[in-house]
C-alpha positions in Angstrom: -13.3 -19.9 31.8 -16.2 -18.1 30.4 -18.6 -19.4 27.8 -17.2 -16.8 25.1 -13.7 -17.9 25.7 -14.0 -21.2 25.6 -15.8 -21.1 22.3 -13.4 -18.9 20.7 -10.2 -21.2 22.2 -12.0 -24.4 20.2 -12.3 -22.2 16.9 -16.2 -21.8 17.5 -17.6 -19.1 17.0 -21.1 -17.9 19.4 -22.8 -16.7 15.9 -22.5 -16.5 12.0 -22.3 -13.0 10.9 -23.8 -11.7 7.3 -22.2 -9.5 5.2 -24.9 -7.3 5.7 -24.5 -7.3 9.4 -20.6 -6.2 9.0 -21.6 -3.4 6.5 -24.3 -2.3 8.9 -21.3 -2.1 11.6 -19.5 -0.4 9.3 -21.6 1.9 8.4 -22.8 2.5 12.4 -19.0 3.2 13.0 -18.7 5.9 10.8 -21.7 7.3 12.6 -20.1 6.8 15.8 -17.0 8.7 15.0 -19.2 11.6 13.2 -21.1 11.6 17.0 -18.2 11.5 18.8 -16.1 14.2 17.1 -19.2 16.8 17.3 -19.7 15.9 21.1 -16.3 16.4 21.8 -16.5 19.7 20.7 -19.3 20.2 22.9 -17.0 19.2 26.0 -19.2 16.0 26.0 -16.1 13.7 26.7 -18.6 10.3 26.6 -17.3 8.1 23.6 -19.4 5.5 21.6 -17.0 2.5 21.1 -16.4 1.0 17.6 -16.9 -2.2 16.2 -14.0 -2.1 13.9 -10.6 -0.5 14.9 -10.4 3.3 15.6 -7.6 3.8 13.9 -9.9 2.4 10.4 -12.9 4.0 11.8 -10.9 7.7 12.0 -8.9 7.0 8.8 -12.1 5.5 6.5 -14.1 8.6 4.5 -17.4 6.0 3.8 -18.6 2.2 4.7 -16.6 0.8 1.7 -13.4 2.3 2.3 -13.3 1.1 6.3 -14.2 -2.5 5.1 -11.1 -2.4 2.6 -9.2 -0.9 5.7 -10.4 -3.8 7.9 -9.4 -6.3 4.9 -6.4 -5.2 4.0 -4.8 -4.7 7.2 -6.5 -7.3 9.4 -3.6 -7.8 12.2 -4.8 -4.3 13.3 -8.3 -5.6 14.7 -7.3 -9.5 15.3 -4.7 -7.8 17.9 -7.2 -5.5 19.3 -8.2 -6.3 23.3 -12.0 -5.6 22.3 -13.3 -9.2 21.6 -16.1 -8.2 19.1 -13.4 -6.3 16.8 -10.9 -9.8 16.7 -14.1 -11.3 16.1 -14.9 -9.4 12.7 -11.2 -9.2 11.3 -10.8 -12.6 12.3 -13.3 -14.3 8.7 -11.2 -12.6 5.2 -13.9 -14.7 3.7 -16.7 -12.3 5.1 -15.4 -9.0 4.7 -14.9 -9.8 1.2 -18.7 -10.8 1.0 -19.2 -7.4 2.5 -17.0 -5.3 0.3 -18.9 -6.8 -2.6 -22.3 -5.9 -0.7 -21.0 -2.1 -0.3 -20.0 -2.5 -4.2 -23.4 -3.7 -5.2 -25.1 -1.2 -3.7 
């Protein structure tokens, strides 16, 4: 059993996020997808992964909306097989904190 999966089996998690940090990924997503899309129609077939869930990621038209995606419908990353996305669906708590960060700003 690795380090990461032992710590996430005992409820521990390896760091704290901010709610700065997850509107930063947020944010960086949406950039992704903007990359991605263009590339493809280059023939460029690389992909940058998301943080959050593609299907938020394609569906989310600024930072804001893909937090209240990622709030709102938070089965959708928890069940996802990328451990970093469970990881940032997993805390309601935090993606609230960053909502009202995104708000704020």
């Amino acid at each position: 059993m690795s380090e990461r999966e032992m710590l996430a089996e005992h409820g521990t998690k390896l760091m704290d996020l901010k709610p700065s940090t997850v509107l930063q990924a947020a944010a960086e997503d949406l950039r992704r997808h903007a990359r991605n899309k263009a590339a493809a129609l280059e023939g460029d077939l690389s992909f940058e992964q998301f943080a959050f869930h593609r299907r938020h990621v394609r569906k989310a038209v600024d930072a804001l909306d893909l937090l209240v995606r990622a709030y709102i419908e938070p089965g959708v990353g928890q069940s996802s097989a990328k451990y970093n996305t469970r990881l940032l669906y997993s805390d309601a708590r935090l993606l609230q904190d960053a909502i009202d960060l995104a708000r704020s700003e």
